[in-house]
C-alpha positions in Angstrom: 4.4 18.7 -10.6 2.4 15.5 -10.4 4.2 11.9 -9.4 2.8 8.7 -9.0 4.0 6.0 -6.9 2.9 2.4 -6.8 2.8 0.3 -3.4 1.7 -3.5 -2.7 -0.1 -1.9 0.1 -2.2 0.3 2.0 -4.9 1.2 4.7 -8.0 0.5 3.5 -9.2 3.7 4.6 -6.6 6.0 3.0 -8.0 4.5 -0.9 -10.9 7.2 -2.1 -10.4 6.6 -6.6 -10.1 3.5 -8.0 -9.1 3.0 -12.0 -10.0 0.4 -14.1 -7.8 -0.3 -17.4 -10.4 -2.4 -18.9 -10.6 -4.5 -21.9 -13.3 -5.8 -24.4 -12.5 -9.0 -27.1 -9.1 -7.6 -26.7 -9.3 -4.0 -27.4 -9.0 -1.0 -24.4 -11.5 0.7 -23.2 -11.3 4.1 -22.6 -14.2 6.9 -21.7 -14.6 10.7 -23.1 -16.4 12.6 -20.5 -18.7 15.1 -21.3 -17.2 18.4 -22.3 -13.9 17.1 -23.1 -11.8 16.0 -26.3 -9.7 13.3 -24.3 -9.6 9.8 -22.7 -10.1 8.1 -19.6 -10.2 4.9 -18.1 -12.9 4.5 -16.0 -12.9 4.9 -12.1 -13.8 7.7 -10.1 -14.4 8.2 -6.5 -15.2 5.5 -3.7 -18.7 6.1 -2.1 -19.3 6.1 1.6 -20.3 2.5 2.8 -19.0 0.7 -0.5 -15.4 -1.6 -0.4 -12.7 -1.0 -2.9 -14.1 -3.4 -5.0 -17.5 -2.3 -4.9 -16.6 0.9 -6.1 -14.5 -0.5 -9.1 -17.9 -2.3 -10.7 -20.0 0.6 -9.8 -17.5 3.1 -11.6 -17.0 0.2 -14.4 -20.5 0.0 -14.9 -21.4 3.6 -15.1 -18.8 4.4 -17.2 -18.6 2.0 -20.0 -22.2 0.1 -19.3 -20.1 -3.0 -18.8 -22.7 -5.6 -17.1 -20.8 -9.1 -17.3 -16.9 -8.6 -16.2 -13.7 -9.9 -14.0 -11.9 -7.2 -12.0 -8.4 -8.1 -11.1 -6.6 -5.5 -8.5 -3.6 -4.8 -9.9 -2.2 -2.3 -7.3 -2.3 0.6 -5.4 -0.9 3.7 -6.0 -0.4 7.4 -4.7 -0.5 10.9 -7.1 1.6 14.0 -5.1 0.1 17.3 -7.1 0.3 20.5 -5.0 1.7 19.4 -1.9 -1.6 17.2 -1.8 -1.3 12.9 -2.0 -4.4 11.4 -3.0 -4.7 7.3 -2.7 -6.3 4.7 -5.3 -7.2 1.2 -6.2 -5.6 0.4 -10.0 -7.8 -2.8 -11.4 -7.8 -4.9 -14.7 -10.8 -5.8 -15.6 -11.8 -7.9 -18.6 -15.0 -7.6 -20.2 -17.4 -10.0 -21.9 -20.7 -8.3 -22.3 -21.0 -3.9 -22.8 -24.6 -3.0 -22.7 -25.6 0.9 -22.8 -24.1 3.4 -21.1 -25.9 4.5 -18.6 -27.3 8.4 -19.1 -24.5 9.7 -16.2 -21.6 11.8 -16.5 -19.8 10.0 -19.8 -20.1 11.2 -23.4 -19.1 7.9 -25.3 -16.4 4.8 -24.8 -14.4 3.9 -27.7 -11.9 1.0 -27.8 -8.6 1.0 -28.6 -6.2 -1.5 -30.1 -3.2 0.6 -29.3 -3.5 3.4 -26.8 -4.0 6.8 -27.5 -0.6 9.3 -27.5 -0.1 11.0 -23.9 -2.0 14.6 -25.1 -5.4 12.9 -26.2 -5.5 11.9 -22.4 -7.6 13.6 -19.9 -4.6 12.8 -17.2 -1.7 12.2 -18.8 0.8 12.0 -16.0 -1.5 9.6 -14.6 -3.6 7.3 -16.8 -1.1 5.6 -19.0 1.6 4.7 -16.4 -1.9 3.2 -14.9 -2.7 1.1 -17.8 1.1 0.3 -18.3 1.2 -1.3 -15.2 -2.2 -3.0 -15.6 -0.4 -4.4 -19.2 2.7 -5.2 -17.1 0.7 -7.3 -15.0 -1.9 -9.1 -17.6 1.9 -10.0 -19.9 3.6 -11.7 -16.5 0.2 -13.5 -16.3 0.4 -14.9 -19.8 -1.7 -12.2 -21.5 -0.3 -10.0 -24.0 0.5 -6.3 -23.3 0.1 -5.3 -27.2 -0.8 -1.8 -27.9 0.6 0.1 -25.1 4.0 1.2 -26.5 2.8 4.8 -26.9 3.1 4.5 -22.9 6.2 5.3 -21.5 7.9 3.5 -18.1 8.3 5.8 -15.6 7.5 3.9 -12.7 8.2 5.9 -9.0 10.9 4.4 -7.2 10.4 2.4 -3.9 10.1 5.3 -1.2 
């Protein structure tokens, strides 16, 4: 069983992923990795020497060739699988300028005006609660959360 739990906070040291739910002239953008059928957003893991944030445009940038963008953190989070509890970095990011996807680890991006169902995801326990709370936070900001209804709420209580 996987959960995910959200937090305000956390040592710096404990966050190794960060996730992007990014967005181009309004639409999602989502990755398909090589070898695989399904989505992701783009983030991976944080590389020796680099801050949170340095990590997030690296991973932003390999993954979707994205070279003019904001990245907003949005918040941290935890995923319990297997007795294990890995930390992350959840960012928006909104992008004005995609240039090519850089010949690494990702197949293709394609963009999204609604998101994709939970079982075209590559982590579906994680990814869309992700994004959800990304959309939460762009709507309280004034932005609209359109297209993520085929995301369910099931945010991790307060521990």
């Amino acid at each position: 069983m996987i959960t995910v739990q959200l937090y305000d906070s956390a040592e710096d040291a404990q966050i190794g992923i960060v996730v992007t739910a990014a967005r181009y002239r309004g639409k999602w953008v989502l990755c398909r990795h090589r070898g695989r059928e399904t989505y992701e957003c783009p983030g991976g893991h944080r590389e020796a020497g680099e801050t949170v944030l340095q990590a997030a445009g690296r991973e932003l940038w390999e993954e979707t060739g994205a070279q003019d963008f904001d990245l907003t953190p949005v918040c941290l989070y935890s995923v319990c699988r297997d007795g294990m509890t890995t930390y992350g970095m959840l960012y928006a990011a909104d992008i004005r300028t995609l240039g090519p996807l850089p010949p690494m680890e990702i197949e293709s991006i394609e963009l999204f005006d609604r998101l994709p169902d939970k079982e075209r995801w590559t982590y579906p326990e994680i990814q869309p609660l992700l994004v959800r709370e990304a959309a939460g936070m762009e709507a309280r900001r004034g932005r609209s959360a359109e297209g993520t209804e085929n995301v369910s709420e099931n945010r991790a209580p307060e521990r």
